[in-house]
Steps between C-alpha positions, in 0.01 A plus 500: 500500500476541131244746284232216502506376828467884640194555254349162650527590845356856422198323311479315822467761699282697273235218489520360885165653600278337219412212719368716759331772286326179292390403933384798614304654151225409602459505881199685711625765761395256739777244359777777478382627868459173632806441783556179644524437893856446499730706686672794280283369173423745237188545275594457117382844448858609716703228357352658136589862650850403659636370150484814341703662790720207513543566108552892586787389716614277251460798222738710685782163628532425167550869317715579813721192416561644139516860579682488794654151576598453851283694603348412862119403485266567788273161637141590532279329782210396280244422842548906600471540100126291510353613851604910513382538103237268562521269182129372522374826397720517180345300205700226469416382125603875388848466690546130362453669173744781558767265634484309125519847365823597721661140430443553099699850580790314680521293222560728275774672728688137520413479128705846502844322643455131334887589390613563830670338760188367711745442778670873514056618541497466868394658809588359900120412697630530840352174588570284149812667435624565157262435246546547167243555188441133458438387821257825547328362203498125656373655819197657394437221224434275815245788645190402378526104549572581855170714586367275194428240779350742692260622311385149384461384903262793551312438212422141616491620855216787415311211255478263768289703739 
């Protein structure tokens, strides 16, 4: 992976949760409350909350993978995460906003090794295996499509009744 294909992917990252932040702006605390009646379905407001501590984990895998590469990581059960500290009382736009804050801050730490050897960053998920910087990067760049699609169906969902 060359200089400019390693700023591209971290511009990537930087920039994944526009879509969602241009979605959610705007919303009423009914909308962000709003869960449908679908079995383990969460409100937008903890999708909102559980980026930013998705990004937090992210914040530490990826200045782990520089400081200490092969270093183990721990996996975090994100439903015990959302029920025990109870995500729906947490304001979601505020964390949405502090995730884009903490991705513009790993940026700037992969900014920090653009001459490095992207492969030698790594740490070992003990699910995943060995990951290194750029697959990190790839991983969370994929983050916000994913609950993207979730947010959007409860939008409609809460609209339509």
């Amino acid at each position: 992976m060359d200089r400019n294909e390693k700023e591209a992917l971290i511009v990537r990252y930087e920039t994944a949760f526009e879509p969602i932040r241009h979605l959610v702006k705007d919303l009423s605390a009914k909308e962000l409350s709003f869960q449908p009646d679908l079995p383990e379905a969460w409100s937008i407001n903890e999708h909102l909350v559980h980026l930013l501590e998705a990004d937090l984990i992210c914040w530490y895998r990826i200045r782990a993978s520089i400081a200490e590469p092969g270093v183990t990581i721990p996996v975090w059960n994100q439903e015990a995460w959302r029920s025990r500290l109870r995500y729906g009382d947490l304001d979601g736009i505020g964390c949405l906003a502090e995730a884009e804050r903490v991705r513009a801050l790993i940026g700037r730490t992969c900014r920090g090794a653009l001459d490095g050897d992207w492969s030698e960053f790594h740490v070992i998920h003990p699910e995943r295996g060995r990951m290194d910087l750029a697959q990190l990067l790839e991983l969370y760049c994929g983050h916000g499509a994913f609950h993207l699609k979730y947010v959007e169906r409860n939008l409609a969902a809460c609209r339509a009744r």
